[in-house]
C-alpha positions as CSV (number, residue, x, y, z in Angstrom):
1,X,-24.4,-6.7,-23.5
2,X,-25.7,-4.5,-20.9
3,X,-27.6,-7.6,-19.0
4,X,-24.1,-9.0,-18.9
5,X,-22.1,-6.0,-17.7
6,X,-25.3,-5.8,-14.7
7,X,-24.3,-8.8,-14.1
8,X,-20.7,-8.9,-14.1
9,X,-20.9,-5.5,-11.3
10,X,-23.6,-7.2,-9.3
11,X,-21.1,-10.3,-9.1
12,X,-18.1,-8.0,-7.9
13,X,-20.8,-6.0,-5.5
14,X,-18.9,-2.8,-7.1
15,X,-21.8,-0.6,-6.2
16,X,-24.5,-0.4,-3.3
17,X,-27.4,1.5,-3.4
18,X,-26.6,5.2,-2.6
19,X,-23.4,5.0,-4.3
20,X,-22.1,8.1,-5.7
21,X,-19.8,7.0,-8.9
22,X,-17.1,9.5,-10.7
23,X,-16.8,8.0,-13.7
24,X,-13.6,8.8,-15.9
25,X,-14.3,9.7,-19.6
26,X,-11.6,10.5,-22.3
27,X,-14.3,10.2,-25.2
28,X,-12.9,6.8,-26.5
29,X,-14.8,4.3,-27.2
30,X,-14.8,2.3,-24.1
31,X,-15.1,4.9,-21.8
32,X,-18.4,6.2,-23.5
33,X,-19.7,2.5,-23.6
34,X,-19.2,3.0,-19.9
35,X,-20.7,6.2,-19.5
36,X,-23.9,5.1,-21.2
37,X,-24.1,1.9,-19.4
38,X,-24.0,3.4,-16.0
39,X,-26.4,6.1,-16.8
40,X,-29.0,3.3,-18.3
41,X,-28.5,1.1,-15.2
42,X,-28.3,3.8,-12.6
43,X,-31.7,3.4,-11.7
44,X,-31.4,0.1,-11.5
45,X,-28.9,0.0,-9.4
46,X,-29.6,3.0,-7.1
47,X,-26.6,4.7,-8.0
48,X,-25.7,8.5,-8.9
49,X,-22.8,9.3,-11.4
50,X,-20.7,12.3,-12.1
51,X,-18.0,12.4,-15.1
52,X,-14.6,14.1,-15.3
53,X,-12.4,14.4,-18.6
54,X,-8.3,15.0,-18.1
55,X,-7.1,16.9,-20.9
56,X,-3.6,15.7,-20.7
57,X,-2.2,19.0,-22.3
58,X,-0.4,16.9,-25.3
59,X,-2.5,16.1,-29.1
60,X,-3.4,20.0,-29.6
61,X,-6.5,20.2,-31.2
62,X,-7.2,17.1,-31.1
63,X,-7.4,16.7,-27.1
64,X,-9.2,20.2,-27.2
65,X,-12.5,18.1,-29.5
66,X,-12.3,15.3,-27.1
67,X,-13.1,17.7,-23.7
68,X,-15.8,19.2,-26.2
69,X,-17.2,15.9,-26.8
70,X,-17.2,14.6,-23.8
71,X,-18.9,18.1,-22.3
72,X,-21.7,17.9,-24.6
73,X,-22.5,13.9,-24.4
74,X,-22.9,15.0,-20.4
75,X,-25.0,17.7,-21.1
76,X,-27.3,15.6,-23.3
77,X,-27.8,12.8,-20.8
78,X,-28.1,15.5,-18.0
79,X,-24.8,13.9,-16.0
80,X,-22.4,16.1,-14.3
81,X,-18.9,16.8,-16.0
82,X,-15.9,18.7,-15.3
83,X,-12.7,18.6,-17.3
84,X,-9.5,19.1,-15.8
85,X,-6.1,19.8,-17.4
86,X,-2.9,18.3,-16.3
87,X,0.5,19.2,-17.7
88,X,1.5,15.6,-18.5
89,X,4.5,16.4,-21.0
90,X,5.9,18.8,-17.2
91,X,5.2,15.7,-14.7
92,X,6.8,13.5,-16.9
93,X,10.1,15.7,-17.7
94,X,10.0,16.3,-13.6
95,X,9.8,12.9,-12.6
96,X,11.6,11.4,-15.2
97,X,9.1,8.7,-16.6
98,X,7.1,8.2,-19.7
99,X,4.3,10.5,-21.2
100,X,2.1,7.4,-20.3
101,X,3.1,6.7,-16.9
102,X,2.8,10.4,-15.9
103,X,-0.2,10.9,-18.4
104,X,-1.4,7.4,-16.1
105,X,-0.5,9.1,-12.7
106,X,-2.2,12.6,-13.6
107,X,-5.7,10.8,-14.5
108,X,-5.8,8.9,-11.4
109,X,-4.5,11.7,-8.7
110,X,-7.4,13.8,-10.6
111,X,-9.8,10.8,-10.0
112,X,-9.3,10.4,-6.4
113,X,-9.3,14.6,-5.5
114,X,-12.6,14.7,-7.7
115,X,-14.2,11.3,-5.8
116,X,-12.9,12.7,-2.2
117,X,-14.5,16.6,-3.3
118,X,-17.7,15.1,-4.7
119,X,-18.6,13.2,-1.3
120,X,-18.6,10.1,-3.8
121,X,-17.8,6.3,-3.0
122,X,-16.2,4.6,-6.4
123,X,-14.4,5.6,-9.4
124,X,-15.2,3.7,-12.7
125,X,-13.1,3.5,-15.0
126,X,-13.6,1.6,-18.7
127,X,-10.3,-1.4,-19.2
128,X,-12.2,-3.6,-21.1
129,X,-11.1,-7.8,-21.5
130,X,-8.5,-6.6,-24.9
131,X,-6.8,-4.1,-22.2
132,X,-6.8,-7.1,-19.6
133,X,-5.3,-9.4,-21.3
134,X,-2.8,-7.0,-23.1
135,X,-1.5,-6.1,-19.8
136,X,-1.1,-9.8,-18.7
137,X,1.2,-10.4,-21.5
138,X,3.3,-7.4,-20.8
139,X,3.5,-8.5,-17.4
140,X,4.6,-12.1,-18.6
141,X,7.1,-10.2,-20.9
142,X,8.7,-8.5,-17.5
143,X,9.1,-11.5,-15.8
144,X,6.3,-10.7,-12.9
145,X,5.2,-12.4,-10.1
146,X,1.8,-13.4,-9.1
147,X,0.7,-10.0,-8.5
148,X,1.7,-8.3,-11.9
149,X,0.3,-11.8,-13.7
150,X,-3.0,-11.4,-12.2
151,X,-3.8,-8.2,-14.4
152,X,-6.9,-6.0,-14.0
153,X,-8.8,-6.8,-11.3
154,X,-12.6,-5.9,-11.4
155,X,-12.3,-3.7,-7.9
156,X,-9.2,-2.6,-6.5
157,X,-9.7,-0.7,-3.5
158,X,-12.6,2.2,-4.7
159,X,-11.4,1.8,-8.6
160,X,-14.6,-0.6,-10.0
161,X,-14.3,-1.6,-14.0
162,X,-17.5,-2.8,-15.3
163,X,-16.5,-3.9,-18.6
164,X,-13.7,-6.1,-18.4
165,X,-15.4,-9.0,-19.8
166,X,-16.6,-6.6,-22.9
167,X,-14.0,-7.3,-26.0
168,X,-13.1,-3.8,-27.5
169,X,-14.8,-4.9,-30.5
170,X,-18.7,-5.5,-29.2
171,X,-18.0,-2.3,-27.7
172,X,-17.4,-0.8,-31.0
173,X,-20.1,-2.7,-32.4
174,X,-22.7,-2.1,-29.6
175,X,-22.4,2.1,-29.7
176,X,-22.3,2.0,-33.8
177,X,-25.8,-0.1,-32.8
178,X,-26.8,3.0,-30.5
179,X,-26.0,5.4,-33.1
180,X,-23.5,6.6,-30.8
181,X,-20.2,8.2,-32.0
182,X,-16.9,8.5,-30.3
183,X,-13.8,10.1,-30.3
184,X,-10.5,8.2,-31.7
185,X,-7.0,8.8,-30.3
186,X,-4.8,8.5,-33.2
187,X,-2.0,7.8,-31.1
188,X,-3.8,4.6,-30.1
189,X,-2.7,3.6,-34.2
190,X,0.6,4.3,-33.7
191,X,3.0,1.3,-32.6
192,X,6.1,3.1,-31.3
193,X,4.5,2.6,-27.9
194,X,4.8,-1.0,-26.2
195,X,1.3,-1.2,-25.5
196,X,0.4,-0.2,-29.4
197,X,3.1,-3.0,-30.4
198,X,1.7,-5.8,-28.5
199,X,-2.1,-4.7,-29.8
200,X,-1.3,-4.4,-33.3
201,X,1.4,-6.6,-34.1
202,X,1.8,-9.1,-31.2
203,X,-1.9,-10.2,-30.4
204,X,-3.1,-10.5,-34.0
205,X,-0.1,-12.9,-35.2
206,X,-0.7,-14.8,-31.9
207,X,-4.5,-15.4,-32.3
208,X,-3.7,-17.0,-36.1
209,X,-2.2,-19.7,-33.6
210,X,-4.4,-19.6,-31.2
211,X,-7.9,-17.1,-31.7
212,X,-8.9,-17.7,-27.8
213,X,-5.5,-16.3,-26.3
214,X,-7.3,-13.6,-24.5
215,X,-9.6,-15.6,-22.8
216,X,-6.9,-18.2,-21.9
217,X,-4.3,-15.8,-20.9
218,X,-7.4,-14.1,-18.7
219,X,-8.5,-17.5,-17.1
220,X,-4.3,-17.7,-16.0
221,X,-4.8,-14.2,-14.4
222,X,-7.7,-16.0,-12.3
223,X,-5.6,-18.5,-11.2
224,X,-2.5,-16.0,-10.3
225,X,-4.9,-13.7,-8.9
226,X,-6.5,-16.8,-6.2
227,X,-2.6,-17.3,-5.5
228,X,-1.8,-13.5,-5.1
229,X,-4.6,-13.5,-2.5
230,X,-4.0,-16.3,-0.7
231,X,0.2,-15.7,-0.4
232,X,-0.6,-11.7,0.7
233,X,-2.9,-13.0,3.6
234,X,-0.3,-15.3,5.1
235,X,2.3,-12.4,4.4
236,X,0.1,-10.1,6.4
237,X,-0.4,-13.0,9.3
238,X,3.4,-13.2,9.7
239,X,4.2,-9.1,9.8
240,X,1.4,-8.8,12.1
241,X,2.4,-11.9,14.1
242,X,6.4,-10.9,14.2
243,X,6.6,-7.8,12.7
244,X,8.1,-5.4,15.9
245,X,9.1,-1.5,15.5
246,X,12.0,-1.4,15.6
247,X,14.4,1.0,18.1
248,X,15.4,3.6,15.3
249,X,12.2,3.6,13.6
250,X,11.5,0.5,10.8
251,X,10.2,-2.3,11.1
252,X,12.0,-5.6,12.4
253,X,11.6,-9.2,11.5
254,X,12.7,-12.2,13.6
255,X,15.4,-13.4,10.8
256,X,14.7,-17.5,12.0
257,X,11.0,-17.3,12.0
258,X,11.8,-15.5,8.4
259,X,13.8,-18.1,7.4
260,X,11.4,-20.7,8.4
261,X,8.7,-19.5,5.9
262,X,8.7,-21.2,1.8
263,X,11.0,-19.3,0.1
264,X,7.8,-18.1,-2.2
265,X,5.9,-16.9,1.3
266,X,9.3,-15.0,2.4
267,X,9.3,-13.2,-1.0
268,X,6.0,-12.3,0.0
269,X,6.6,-11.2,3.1
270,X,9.7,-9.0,1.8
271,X,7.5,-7.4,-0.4
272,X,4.9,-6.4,2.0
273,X,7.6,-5.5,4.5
274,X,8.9,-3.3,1.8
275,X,5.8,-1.8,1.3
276,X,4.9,-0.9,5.1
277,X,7.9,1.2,4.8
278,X,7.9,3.1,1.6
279,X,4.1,3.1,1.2
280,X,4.7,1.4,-2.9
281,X,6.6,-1.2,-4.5
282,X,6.9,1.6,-7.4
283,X,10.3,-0.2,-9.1
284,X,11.1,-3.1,-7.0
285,X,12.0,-5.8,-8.6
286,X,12.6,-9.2,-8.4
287,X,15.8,-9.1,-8.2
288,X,15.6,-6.9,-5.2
289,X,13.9,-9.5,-3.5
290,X,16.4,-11.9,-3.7
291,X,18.6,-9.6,-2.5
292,X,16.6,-9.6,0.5
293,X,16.2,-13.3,1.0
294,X,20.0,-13.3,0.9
295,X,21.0,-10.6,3.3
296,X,18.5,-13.0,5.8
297,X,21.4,-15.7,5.8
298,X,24.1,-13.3,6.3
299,X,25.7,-11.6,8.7
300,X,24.9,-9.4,10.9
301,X,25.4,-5.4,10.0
302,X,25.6,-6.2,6.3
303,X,23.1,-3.5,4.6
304,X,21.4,-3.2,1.5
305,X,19.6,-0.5,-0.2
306,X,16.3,-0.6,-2.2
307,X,14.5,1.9,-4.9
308,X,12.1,4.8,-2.5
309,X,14.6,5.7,-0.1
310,X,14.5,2.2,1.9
311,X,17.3,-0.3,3.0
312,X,17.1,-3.2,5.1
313,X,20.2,-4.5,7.2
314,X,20.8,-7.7,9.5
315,X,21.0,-7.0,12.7
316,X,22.1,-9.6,15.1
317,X,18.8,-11.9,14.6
318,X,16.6,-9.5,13.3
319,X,16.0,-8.0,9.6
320,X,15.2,-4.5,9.8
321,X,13.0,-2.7,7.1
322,X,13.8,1.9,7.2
323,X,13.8,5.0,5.4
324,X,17.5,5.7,4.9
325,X,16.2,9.8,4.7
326,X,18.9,11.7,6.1
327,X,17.3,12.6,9.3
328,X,14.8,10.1,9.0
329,X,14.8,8.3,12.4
330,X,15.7,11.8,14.2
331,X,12.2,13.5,12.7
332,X,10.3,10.4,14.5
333,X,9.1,11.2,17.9
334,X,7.5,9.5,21.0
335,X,6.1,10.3,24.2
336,X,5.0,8.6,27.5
337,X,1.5,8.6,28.6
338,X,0.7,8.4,31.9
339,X,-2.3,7.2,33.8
340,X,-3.1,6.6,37.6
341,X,-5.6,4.5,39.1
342,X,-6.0,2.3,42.3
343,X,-4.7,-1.3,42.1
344,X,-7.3,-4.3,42.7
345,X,-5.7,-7.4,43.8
346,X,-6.2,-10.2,41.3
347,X,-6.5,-7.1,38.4
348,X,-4.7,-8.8,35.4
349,X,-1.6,-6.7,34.0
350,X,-1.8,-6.0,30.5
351,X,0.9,-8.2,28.4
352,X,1.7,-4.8,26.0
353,X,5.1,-4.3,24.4
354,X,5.0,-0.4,25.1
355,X,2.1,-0.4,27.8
356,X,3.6,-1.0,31.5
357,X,1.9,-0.7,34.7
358,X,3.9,0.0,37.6
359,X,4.0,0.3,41.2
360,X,3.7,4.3,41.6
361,X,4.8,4.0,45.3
362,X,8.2,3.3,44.8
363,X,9.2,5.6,42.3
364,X,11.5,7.8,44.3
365,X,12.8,11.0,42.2
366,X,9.8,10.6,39.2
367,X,9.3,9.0,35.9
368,X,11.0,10.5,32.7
369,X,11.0,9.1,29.2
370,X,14.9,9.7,27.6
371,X,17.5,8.0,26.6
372,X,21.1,6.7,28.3
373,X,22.6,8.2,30.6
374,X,26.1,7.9,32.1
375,X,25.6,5.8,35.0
376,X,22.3,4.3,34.4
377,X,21.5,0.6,35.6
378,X,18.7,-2.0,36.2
379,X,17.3,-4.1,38.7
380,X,17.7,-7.4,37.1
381,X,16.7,-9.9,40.4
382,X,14.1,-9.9,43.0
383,X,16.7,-9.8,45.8
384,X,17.9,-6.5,44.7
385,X,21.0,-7.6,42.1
386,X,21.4,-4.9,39.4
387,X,23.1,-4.1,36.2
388,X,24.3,-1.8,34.4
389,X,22.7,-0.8,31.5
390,X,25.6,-1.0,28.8
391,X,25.8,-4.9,30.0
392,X,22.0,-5.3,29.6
393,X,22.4,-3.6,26.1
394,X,25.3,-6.2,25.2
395,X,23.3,-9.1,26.3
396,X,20.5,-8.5,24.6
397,X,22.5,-7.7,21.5
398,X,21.2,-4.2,20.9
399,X,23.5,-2.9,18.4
400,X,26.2,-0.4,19.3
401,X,24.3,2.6,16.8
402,X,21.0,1.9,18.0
403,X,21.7,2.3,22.0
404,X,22.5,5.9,22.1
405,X,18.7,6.5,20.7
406,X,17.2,3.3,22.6
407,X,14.1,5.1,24.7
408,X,14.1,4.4,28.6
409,X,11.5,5.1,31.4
410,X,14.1,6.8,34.0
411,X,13.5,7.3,37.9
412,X,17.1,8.9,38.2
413,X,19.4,6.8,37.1
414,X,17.2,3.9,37.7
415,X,16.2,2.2,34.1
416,X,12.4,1.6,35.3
417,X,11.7,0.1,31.9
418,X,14.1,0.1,28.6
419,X,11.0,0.1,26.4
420,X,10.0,-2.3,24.4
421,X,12.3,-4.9,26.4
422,X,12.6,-5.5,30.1
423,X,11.6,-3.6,33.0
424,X,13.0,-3.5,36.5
425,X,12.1,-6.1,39.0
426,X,12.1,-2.7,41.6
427,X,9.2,-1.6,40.3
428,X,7.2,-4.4,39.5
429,X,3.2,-4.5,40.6
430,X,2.9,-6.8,43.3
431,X,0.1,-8.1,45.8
432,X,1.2,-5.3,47.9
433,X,0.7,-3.0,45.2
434,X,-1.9,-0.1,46.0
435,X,-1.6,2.7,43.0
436,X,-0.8,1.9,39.1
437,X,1.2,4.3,37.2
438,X,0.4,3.0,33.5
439,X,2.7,4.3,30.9
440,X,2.0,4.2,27.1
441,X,4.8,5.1,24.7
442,X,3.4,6.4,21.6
443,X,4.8,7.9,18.1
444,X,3.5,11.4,17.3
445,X,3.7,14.0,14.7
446,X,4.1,18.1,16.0
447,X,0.5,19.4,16.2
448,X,-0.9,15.9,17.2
């Protein structure tokens, strides 16, 4: 078993040499399979490993025997441990979710502080192919897409798992082989839990029908996993392609190049969209995603509003992806950045969306970034015709509650460049040009 569990991390390159590993150990069976696997191979593979137990602060005496356990197996193979608590029964009363979820949340905000503190490079942790293809079926229960039917994936980020193509039963069978004992999580027996259900109930009654539904429900995962993969990477194509800041803060989509996608790539897309914004897709569901796809067809200044504090609107041609936190688009802040230089005919003008050069000589009163004014117009022809700004605004079909906030590059009342859009044919570089002004609008944070 271990040559095939070498084999299996060598296959997913989980490690390079060097690595440092923090592997998590609750004192279950699969996680000390894991634990003694690594330490065997590290050698072998030219790794270093470190262990940390959560005691999730539920299971009394019981959780206080498996931090003991697990402290003393590391001090016997000479492996650094530490065992953290976490309140799980307080985050989950808090954030109003399930012991496991929280319990879930705890483990893996412990994992990451611990890796980050340690200098190391990966976490391990033990799912095995039982826990793989238990979660594929829930995930076929809740009606997921492509990314919740691909399961467990052998690395995710820094998160390797070495055993996922161990059953939970030669697991069992190789430690009893060792002489190795573990710890068992009585909990694990009881079937008042989803997960339990499906294990005990669900899976048994479905192998007398078919005793390889693990395997084939795995080999599906594969094939949704290739499909996930391949539909993310065009997603991310398009937002970086189209995807525009938009004036308030959010990101904008051209709703006809949207629209022009497969309806499975815009889902995508959505989803990802959704995601650049909130940071999670933490109880989005399908459903919301149609409601998306929808609101692209409608009209404009129709609204909708998703779970994590984000809402997307149609505006004019565009869909716009934001935070609706009160305050949200006031707390976002930009400034100008400006550089000088000497202009050399021929010099090719950067084609930027909010990097401008400029002719500095014909700035008359001096540059300021703010927004409208009472007054304020453009140069909109060569020959000197201008415009006023509200007009420009109109044309371009700025919306009436984004133009109070839309940024401008201001010589007086003279709109030098409504950023992000057009700038004024007055101040133009041309072959007559002799000193740039180059302005960069950035976002910033105070202190940076």
């Amino acid at each position: 078993m271990i040559e095939r569990i070498c084999s299996f991390i060598r296959e997913y390159e989980m490690f390079q040499p060097g690595n440092g590993v923090l592997a998590g150990i609750s004192g279950g069976a699969d996680s000390v399979c894991l634990l003694l696997v690594l330490h065997r191979l590290q050698e072998e593979l030219g790794i270093r490993i470190q262990c940390v137990h959560v005691h999730h602060g539920i299971r009394g005496g019981d959780a206080d025997r498996d931090a003991a356990f697990v402290e003393n197996l590391c001090r016997r193979l000479g492996v650094p441990c530490a065992v953290e608590a976490a309140d799980v029964p307080g985050i989950a009363a808090e954030h109003h979710m399930s012991l496991e979820e929280a319990g879930r949340n705890a483990r893996y905000e412990i994992f990451e502080r611990r890796r980050r503190e340690g200098g190391l490079d990966k976490i391990a942790v033990a799912h095995h192919m039982d826990d793989a293809a238990e979660t594929v079926f829930m995930q076929l229960l809740r009606g997921s897409g492509f990314r919740g039917m691909s399961g467990i994936r052998p690395v995710r980020g820094n998160i390797v798992r070495p055993l996922l193509r161990c059953r939970r039963s030669e697991i069992e069978s190789w430690l009893r082989e060792q002489g190795q004992q573990w710890c068992t999580d009585f909990t694990n027996l009881e079937t008042d839990y989803t997960r339990n259900y499906i294990r005990l109930e669900i899976f048994p009654a479905l192998e007398a029908v078919q005793p390889r539904v693990r395997e084939h429900l795995l080999s599906a995962a594969e094939l949704f996993a290739e499909a996930d993969e391949e539909f993310t990477g065009e997603a991310e194509a398009f937002l970086k392609q189209y995807g525009k800041m938009a004036r308030q803060g959010g990101l904008a989509l051209p709703a006809d190049d949207f629209l022009h996608l497969p309806v499975s790539r815009q889902r995508y897309v959505a989803r990802l969209a959704v995601q650049h914004e909130s940071g999670t897709l933490k109880d989005l569901t399908a459903g919301h995603v149609e409601r998306i796809l929808e609101l692209a067809v409608r009209q404009t200044g129709r609204r909708i509003d998703l779970p994590g504090g984000i809402a997307v609107k149609k505006s004019y041609d565009k869909l716009i992806f934001f935070s609706k936190t009160e305050g949200a688009a006031e707390k976002r802040k930009f400034r100008a950045v400006f550089t000088y230089f000497p202009f050399k005919k021929g010099e090719k003008i950067p084609e930027k969306s909010y990097t401008k050069w400029f002719d500095y000589d014909k700035i008359k009163n001096g540059a300021a970034l703010r927004t409208r004014h009472p007054g304020d117009f453009l140069q909109v022809l060569q020959s000197g015709g201008t415009k006023k700004l509200k007009d420009y605004f109109i044309e371009e079909k700025i919306p009436r509650d984004q133009r109070d906030s839309r940024l401008l590059l201001a010589d007086g009342n003279h709109i030098i460049w409504v950023v992000g859009g057009r700038i004024s044919e007055a101040y133009k570089v041309t072959d007559s040009t002799r000193r740039i002004m180059q302005v960069e609008v950035e976002e910033y944070r105070d202190g940076r």
